[in-house]
Every structure is written in structure tokens, then in C-alpha cells.
VOVO-622509 format. One line per field, with one value per residue (C-alpha): residue in one letter; x, y, z. Coordinates in Angstrom, 1 decimal, padded with zeros to 4 digits, always signed. Layout:
% residues N
residu c(A / ...)
u c(X / ...)
v c(Y / ...)
w c(Z / ...)
END
This chain:
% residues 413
residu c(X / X / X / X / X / X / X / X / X / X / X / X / X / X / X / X / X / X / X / X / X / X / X / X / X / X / X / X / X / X / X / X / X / X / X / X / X / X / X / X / X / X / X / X / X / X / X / X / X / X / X / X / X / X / X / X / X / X / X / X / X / X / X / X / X / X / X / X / X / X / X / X / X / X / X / X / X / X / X / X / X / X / X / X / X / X / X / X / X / X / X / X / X / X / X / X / X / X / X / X / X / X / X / X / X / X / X / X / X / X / X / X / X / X / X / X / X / X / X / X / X / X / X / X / X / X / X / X / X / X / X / X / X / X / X / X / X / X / X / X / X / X / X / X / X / X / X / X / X / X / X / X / X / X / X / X / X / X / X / X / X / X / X / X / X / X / X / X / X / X / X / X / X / X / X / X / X / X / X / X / X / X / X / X / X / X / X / X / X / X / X / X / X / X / X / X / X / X / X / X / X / X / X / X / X / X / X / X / X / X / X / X / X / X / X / X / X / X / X / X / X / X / X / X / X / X / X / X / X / X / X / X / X / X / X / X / X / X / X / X / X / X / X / X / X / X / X / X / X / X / X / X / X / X / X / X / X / X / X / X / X / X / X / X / X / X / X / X / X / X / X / X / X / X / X / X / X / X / X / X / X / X / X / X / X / X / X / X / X / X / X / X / X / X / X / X / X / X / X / X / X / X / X / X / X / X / X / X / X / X / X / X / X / X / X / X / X / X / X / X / X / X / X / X / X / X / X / X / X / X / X / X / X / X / X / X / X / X / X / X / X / X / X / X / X / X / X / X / X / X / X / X / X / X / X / X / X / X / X / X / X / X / X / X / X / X / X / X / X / X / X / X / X / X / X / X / X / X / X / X / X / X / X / X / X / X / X / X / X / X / X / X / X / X / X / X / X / X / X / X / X / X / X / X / X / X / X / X / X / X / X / X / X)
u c(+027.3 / +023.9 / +023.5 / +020.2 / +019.5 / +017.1 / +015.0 / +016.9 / +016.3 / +017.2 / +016.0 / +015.6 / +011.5 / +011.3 / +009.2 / +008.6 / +010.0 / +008.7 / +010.5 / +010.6 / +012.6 / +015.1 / +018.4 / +018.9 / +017.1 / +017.4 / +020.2 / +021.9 / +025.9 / +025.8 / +029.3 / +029.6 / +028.7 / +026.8 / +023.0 / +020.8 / +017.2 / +015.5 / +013.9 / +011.1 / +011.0 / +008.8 / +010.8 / +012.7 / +013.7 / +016.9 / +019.5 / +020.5 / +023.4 / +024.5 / +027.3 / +028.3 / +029.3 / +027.4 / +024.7 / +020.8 / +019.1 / +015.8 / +013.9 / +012.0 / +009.3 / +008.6 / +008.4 / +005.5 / +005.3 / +006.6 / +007.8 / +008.8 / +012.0 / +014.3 / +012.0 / +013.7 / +014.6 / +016.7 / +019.0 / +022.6 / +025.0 / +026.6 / +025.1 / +022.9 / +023.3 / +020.1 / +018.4 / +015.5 / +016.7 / +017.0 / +013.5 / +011.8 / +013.7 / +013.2 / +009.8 / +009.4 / +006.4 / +003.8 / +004.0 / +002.2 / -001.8 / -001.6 / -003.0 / -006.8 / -008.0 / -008.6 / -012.3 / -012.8 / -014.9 / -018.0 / -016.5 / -019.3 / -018.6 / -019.8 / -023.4 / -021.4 / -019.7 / -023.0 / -025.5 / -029.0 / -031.2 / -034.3 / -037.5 / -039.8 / -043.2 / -046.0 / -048.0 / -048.5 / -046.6 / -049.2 / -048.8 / -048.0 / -046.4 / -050.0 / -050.5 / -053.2 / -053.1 / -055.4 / -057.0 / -060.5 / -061.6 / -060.8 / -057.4 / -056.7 / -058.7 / -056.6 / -053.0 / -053.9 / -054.8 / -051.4 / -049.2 / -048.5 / -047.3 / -049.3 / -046.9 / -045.1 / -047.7 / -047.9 / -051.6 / -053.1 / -056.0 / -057.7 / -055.0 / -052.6 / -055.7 / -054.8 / -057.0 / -057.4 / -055.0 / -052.3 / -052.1 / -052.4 / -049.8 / -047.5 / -043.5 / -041.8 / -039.0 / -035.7 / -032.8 / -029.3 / -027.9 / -030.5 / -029.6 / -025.6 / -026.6 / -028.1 / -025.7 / -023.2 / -024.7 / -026.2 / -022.9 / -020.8 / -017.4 / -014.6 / -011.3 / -008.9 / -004.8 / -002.6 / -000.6 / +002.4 / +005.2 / +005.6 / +002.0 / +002.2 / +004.7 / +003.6 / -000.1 / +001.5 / +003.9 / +001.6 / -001.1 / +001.5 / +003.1 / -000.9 / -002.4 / +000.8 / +001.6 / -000.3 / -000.6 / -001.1 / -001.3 / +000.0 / -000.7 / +001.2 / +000.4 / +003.7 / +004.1 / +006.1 / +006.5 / +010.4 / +010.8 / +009.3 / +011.6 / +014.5 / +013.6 / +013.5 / +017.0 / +018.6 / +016.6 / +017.4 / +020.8 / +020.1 / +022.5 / +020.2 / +017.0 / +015.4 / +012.3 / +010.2 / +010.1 / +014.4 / +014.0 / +011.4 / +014.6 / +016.9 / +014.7 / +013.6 / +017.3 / +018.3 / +015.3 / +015.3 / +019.4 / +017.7 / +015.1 / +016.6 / +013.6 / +012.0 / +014.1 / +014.1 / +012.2 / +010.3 / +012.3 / +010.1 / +012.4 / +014.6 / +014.1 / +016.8 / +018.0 / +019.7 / +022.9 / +022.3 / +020.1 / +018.3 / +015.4 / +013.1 / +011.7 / +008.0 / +008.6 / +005.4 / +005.5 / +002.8 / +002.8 / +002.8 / +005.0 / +009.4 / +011.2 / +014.9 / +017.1 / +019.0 / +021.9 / +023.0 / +020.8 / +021.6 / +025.1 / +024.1 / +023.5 / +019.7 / +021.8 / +023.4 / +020.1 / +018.0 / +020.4 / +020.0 / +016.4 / +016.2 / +018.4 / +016.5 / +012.9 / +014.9 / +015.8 / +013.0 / +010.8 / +013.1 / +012.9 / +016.4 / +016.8 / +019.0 / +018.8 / +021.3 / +019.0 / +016.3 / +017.2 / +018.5 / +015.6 / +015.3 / +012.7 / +010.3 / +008.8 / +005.8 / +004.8 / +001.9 / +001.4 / +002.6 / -001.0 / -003.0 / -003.1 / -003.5 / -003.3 / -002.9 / -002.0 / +000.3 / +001.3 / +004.6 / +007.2 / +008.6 / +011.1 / +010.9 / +008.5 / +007.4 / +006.5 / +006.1 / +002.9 / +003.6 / +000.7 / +001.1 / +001.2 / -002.2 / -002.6 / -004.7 / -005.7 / -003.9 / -003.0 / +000.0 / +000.9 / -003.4 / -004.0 / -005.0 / -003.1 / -002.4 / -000.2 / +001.0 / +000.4 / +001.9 / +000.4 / +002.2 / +000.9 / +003.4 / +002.4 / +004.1 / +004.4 / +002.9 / +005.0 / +007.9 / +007.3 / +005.1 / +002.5 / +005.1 / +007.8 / +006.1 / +005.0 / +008.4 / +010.2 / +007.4 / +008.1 / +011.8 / +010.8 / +008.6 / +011.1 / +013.6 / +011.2 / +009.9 / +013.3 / +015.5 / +018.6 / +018.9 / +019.7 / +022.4 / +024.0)
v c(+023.1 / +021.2 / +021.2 / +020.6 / +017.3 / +018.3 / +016.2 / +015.7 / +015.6 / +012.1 / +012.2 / +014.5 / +014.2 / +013.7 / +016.6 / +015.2 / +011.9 / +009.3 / +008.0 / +004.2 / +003.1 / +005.4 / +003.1 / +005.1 / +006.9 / +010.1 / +009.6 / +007.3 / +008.3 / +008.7 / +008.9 / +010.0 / +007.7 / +005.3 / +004.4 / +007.3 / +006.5 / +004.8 / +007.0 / +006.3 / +008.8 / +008.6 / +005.6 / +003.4 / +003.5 / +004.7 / +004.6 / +008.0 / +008.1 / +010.9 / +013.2 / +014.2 / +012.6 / +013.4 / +012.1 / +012.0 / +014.8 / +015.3 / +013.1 / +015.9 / +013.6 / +010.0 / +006.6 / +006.8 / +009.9 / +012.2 / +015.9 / +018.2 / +018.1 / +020.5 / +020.1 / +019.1 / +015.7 / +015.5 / +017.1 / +016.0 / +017.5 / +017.1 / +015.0 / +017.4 / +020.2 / +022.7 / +022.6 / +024.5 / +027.9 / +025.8 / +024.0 / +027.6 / +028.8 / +026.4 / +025.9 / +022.4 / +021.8 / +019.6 / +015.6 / +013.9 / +013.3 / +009.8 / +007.0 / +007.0 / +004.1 / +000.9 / -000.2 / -003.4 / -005.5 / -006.9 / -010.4 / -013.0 / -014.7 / -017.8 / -017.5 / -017.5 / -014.4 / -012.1 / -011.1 / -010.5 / -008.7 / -010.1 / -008.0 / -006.8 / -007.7 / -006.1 / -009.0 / -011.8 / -015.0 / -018.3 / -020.3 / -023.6 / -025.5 / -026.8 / -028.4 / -025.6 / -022.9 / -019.8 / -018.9 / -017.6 / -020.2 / -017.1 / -016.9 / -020.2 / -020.7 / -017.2 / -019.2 / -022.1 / -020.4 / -018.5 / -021.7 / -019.9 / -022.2 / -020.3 / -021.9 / -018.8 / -016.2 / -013.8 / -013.7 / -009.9 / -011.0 / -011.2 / -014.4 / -014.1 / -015.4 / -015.2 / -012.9 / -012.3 / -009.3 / -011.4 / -013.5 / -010.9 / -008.6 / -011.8 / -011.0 / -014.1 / -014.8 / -014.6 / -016.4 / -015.6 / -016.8 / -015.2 / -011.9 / -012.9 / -013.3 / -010.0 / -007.9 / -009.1 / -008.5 / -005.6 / -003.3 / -001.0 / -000.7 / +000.6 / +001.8 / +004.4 / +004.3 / +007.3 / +008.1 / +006.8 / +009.0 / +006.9 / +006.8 / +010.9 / +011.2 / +008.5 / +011.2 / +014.1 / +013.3 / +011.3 / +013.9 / +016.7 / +014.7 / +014.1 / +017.3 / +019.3 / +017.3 / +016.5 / +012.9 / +010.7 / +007.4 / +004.5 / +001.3 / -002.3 / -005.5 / -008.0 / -011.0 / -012.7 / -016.7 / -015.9 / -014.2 / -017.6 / -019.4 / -017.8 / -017.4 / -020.8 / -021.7 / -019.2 / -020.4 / -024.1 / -024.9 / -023.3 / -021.0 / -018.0 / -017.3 / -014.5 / -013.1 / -011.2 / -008.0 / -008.1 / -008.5 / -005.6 / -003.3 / -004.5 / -004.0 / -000.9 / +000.5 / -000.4 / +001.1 / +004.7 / +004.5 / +004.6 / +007.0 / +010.0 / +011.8 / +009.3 / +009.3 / +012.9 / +015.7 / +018.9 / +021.5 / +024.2 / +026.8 / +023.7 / +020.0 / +017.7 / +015.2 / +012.5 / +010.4 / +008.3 / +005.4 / +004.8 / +002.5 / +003.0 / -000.4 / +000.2 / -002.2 / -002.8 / -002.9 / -003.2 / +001.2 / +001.8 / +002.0 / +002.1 / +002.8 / +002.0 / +002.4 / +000.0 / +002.5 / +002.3 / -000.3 / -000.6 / -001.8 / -004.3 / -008.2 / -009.8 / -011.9 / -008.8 / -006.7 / -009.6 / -010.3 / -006.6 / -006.3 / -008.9 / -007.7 / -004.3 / -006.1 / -007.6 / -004.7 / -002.7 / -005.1 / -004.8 / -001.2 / -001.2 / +000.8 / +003.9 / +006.8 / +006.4 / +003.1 / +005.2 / +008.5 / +009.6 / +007.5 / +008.5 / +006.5 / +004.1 / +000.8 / -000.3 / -003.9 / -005.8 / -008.8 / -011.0 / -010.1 / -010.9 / -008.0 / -007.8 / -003.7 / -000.2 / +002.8 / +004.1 / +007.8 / +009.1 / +009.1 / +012.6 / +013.4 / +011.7 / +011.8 / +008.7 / +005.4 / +002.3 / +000.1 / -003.9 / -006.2 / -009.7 / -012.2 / -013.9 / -017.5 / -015.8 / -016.7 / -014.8 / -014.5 / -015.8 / -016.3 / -016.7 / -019.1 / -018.7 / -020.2 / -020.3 / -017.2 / -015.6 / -011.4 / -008.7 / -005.5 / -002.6 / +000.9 / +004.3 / +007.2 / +010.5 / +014.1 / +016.0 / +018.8 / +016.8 / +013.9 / +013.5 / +010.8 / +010.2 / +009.9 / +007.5 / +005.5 / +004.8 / +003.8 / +001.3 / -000.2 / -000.5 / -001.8 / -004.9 / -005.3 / -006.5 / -007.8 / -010.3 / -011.0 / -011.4 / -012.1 / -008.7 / -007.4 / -009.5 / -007.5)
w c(+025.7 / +024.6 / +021.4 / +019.5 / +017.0 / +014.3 / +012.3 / +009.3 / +005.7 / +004.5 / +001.1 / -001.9 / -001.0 / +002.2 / +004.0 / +007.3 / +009.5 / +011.9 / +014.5 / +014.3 / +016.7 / +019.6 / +020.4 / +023.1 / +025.9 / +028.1 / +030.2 / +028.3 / +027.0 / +023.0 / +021.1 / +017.7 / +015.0 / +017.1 / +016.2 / +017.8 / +016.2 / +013.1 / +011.2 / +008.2 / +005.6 / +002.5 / +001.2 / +003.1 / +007.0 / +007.8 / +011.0 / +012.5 / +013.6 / +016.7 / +015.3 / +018.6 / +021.9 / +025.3 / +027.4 / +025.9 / +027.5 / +025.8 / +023.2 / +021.2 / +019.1 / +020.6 / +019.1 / +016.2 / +016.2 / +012.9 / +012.7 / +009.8 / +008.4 / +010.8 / +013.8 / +017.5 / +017.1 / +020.5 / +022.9 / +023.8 / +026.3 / +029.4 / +032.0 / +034.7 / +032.1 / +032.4 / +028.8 / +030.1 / +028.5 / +025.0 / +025.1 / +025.6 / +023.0 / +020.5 / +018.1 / +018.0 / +015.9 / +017.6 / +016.7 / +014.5 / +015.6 / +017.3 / +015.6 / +015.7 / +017.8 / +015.6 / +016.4 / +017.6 / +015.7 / +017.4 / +019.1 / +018.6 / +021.8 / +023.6 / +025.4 / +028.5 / +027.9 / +027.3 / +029.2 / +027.8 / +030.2 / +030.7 / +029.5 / +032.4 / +032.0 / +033.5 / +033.6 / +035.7 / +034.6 / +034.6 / +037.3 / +035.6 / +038.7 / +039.2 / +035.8 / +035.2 / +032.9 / +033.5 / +030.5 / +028.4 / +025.9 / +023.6 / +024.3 / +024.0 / +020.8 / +019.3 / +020.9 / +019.0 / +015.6 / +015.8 / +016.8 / +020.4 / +023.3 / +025.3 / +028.3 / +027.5 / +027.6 / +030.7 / +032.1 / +032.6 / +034.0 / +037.6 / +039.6 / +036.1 / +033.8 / +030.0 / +028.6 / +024.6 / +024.6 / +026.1 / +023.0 / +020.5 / +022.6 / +023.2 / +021.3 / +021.7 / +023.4 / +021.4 / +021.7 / +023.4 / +020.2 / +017.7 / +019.9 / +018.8 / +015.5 / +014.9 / +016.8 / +014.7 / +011.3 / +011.7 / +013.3 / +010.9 / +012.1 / +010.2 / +011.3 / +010.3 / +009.6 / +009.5 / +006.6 / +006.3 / +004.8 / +001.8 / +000.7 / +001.4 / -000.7 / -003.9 / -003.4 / -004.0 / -006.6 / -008.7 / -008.1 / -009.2 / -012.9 / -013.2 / -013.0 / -014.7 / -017.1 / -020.1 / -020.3 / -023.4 / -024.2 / -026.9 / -026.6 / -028.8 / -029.0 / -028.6 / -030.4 / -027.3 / -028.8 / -029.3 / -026.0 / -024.2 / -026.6 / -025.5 / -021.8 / -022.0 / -023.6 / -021.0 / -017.8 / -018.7 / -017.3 / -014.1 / -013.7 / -013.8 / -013.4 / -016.5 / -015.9 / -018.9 / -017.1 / -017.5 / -021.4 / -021.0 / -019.0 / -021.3 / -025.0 / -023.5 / -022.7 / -026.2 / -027.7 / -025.7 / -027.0 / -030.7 / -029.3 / -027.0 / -026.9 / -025.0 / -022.4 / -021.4 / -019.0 / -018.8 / -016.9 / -017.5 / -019.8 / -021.3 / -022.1 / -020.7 / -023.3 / -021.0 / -022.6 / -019.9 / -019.6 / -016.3 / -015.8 / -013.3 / -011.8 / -009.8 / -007.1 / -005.2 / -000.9 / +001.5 / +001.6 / -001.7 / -004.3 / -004.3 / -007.9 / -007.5 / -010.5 / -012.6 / -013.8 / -017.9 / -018.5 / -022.3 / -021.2 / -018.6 / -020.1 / -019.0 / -016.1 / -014.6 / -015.0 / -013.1 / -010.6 / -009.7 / -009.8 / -007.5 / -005.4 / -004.9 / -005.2 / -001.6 / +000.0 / -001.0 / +000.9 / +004.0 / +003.8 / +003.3 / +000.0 / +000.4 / -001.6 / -004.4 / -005.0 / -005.8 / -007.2 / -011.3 / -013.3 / -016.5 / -018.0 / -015.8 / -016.5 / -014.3 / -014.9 / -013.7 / -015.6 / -012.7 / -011.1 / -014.1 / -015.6 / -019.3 / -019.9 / -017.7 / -017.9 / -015.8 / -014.1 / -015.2 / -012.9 / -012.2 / -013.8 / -016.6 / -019.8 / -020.2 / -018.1 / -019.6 / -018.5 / -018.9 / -019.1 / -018.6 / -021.4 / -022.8 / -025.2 / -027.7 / -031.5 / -033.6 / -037.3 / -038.7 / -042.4 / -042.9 / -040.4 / -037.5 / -034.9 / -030.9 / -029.8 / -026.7 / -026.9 / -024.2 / -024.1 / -023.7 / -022.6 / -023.0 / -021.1 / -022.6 / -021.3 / -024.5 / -023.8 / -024.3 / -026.1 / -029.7 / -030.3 / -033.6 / -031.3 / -028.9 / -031.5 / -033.4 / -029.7 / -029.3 / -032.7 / -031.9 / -028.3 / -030.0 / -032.5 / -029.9 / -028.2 / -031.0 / -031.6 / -028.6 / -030.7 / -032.1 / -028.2 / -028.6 / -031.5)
END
């Protein structure tokens, strides 16, 4: 007996799915466990595999095109079975609205390629083949005045005779590639993209922790001349590559392990206090934004904590994150310094309390023992959830955070 494939429900999130790719097509023999379809939820995209064996009988929602979560994916029975009786039976929510047409922009091509119509005139054009020119003293006096070639005027007078009128009525003639010119600068054009499930997903979770939770904000300066220091001394023999956003995972770990309010979550009746560290990582894609987990942080070394970062920065840019990559954060860090940016605040991260906003480091002035010397200062920006988390409490983890921070030994401890 047929038997119906549903859209399924590939990630804790995920509310609807679109069909990247089918590996097979109707008519074609499917077997348990081969690839069926790649589908993109609001994260990554994901192979489908077919959980039964049969022949392709019906493809429910076509390449591009999404569904809800649950809606008819496909149909797979015998080969020449009648599926009519389950089609007419089955709600299959209508597709996804195909992609509105991209607009073309306005090709300024070569003369050849347009044609410019030329303008109808009522008028008479002067006979010229003769040498002669048709025209009142007064016309030609007014042609000259104005700098008119008056070659180019069309005569409305008796045998095409240029009459005053004719000069003051004359328009030039314009260009084919004045005409160019103008088309081109003065068309709007615009075109529109649908939403993709990731960006649908980042809008309303963001716009959810935004609008329910109270957000507040704390902001530290961070002396970082020992971090560069020690960066340095780690990075030099070559063996591993240490960025400053893995001393930021690592100080923060440690600190949120002094601080276990920090790394908590509004459940509504009850606040979770996790034992647990996991750090959140905001890893940016062309379609938004990805947030896969480095799991007990605080017990990972800066080597081990990189080479994992890097691994997911990887896969997250290959859509190839799956969901244990991305789900159990308990505390998120969002850095942009990379991109020049000296301070932000940041959304927090459902479900957690608190996101961390990483600026990048800046050579300023800055005082040290009474003189004024050259430093280098990171900014760091902690959003809280006021029903959870104190601006005393906020305060006290970023003091522990720039204490390891400023000195990267004491991690080591």
C-alpha cells in the first residue's frame, strides 16, 4: 500500500521546509535509507533519507518551493499503484509563493542595439541639396543670436521657407547616446528575494527574546596588551593558530563557572541554573546568522577550543551544521571586532540570559602608572535578561571576565 512522506520536522525550530534538491524523481525505485531529497530548514540543509522501499509516485512540493512542517512531501508505493483516492484525501497546504521575478536592470547597450524612433515633424525639411537655405532675414538673424545651425531647422513656410516661428519652435536633435544616458540614470529598479527559512527564523526569535525580555546593558573597557603578548608566544611556533575571540570562549567559561547566575534562563515559573557550560558562538553566513555550541567550554584548553570553532565556522558556511551542533547554549558570545567594530550591543540568544557583545581591539592613549602611554583597549558589551539577571550580578562576571582577560596566565591555573 502507498504510503504518504510528510514534510518533516528536522529541527527543534523549524516550522516549515524547502526543498533544495529531489535525488530522485516519479518513477524512479527508492529503498530505505537511500537519499530522497535535500531539504533547508531554518539552519542548515539537510539530506532526507526515504524510510521505505517502493517506486516514487508523487512529488508533493517541487524544487524551491517550501511547505509547513507535516505537509505532503511525497508518495511511495508500488509501481502503477492508483494514489488518486490518497491525493483527494490528503490537505497538502499550497507551496511556497514562487520567487518574485528579479527585475532586470536597464542594459546600457551599444547604439546598435536600440532603436530611437525618429520624431515626426510637421514641417517641411530645407532643401539644402542645392546649397540654398530658405529663409526670412528674421529667422536667420534670431538662428544666429541663439547659436542654431539653422541646417537643422525644418521650414513651415510657403516651398519649406524658415519662418521666425521655426527658430523659436526649433528642440534640437538629441543624441542616441544622450538618449542612453538618460534612460539609464533616471530608471528605479529594485528587486525582491523571498525569505529564506533561516532569516525567518533569526526574525522571529530575536523579535520574541527582544520584545519579552527585558533587556539591559553593561559595558568594560579591556586592557588587552597581555592577551597580544600571549597570543603571540602561543601562535609563534606554528603549531596552532589562537585567535582573541578563543581567549574570549575560554575567559568567559571560567568566569560564568565563578558566576552561575550568568549562565542561566527564564522559564517562566522557575529559573534554570545550568552546571553546565555551553558557549554559544554567532557565526555569520550569507542568510543570517548560525550559533553552534562549543560544549564545557571551561574544561577545553584555547588549542582544543579554536580547533573547534574553526571547524564549525567550516561547516556552518557549507550548510553542513547538524542539529546537535547547534542546540544546548547556555550563554552566547557575539563578536564583531574582526569587521572593525569597536562596540555593540547584541540580542540575547534564547534561552539564555545573557549574550556577550565583543568589539575589536583599538591602539588608544591610555593611563598607566600617570603617564600616558600607547595601549590596545577591547570593548565589551553584556546584554542581561532583568528578570533573571541583576545589573550587580552583570557587573561582577565582567570584572572576573577582564580579570582573565588582562591576565591570560591565571586561565591557566
Amino acid at each position: 500500500m502507498a504510503e504518504i512522506i510528510r514534510m518533516p520536522k528536522l529541527s527543534d525550530t523549524m516550522t516549515d521546509g524547502v526543498v533544495a534538491a529531489w535525488h530522485k524523481k516519479v518513477g524512479d525505485t527508492v529503498k530505505s535509507g537511500e537519499l530522497l531529497a535535500e531539504i533547508e530548514t531554518d539552519k542548515a540543509t539537510m539530506e532526507f533519507e526515504s524510510y521505505t522501499d517502493g517506486v516514487l509516485l508523487h512529488i508533493g512540493i517541487d524544487t524551491g518551493k517550501g511547505a509547513p512542517v507535516d505537509s505532503l512531501l511525497a508518495i511511495i508505493g508500488k509501481e502503477g499503484e492508483d494514489i488518486s483516492a490518497l491525493l483527494s484525501n490528503t490537505f497538502t497546504p499550497s507551496a511556497a509563493a514562487p520567487k518574485s521575478p528579479v527585475a532586470e536592470p536597464v542594459k546600457v547597450a551599444a547604439s546598435s542595439e536600440i532603436t530611437v524612433a525618429s520624431p515626426v515633424f510637421a514641417q517641411t525639411q530645407p532643401d539644402v541639396t542645392s546649397g540654398r537655405i530658405k529663409a526670412s532675414p528674421l529667422a536667420k538673424k534670431i538662428a544666429s543670436d541663439k547659436g542654431i545651425d539653422i541646417a537643422e531647422v525644418a521650414g513651415s513656410g510657403d516651398g519649406g521657407r524658415i519662418v521666425k516661428r521655426d527658430i523659436e519652435n526649433f528642440i534640437p536633435a538629441v543624441s542616441v547616446n544622450a538618449l542612453v544616458r538618460t534612460t539609464a540614470l533616471s530608471v528605479e529598479n529594485f528587486h525582491d528575494e523571498n525569505v529564506s527559512q533561516m532569516r525567518k527564523t533569526i526574525a522571529r526569535r530575536l523579535a520574541e527574546s527582544k520584545f519579552s525580555a527585558p533587556h539591559f546593558y553593561l559595558t568594560m573597557e579591556v586592557d588587552m596588551d597581555n592577551a597580544i603578548a600571549s597570543r603571540k608566544s602561543i601562535n609563534a611556533p606554528g603549531d596552532v593558530k589562537i585567535s582573541f575571540n578563543d581567549f574570549v570562549i575560554k575567559a568567559a567559561s571560567m568566569a560564568l563557572r565563578k558566576h552561575p547566575k550568568i549562565n542561566s534562563s527564564w522559564r517562566g515559573e522557575t529559573i534554570r541554573f545550568n552546571d553546565h557550560i555551553h558557549i554559544g558562538v554567532a557565526v555569520a553566513v550569507d542568510e543570517g546568522l548560525l550559533v553552534p555550541v562549543v560544549r564545557f567550554a571551561d574544561t577545553k584548553g584555547l588549542a582544543e577550543i579554536g580547533s573547534e570553532v574553526k571547524v564549525f565556522v567550516e561547516k556552518a558556511k557549507n550548510k553542513k551544521l547538524q542539529p546537535q551542533d547547534w542546540e544546548g547554549n547556555t550563554f552566547t558570545i557575539s563578536n564583531l571586532g574582526m569587521f572593525g567594530i569597536e562596540e555593540f550591543t547584541a540580542i540575547i540568544n534564547p534561552p539564555d540570559a545573557c549574550i556577550l557583545a565583543v568589539g575589536g581591539i583599538k591602539e588608544t592613549p591610555v593611563v598607566k602608572n600617570g603617564q600616558v602611554v600607547a595601549g590596545n583597549v577591547m570593548k565589551l558589551t553584556l546584554s542581561c535578561d532583568h528578570r533573571v539577571v541583576d545589573g550587580a550580578s552583570g557587573a561582577a562576571f565582567l570584572q572576573t571576565l577582564k580579570g582573565f582577560l588582562e591576565s591570560p596566565v591565571s586561565m591557566l591555573v
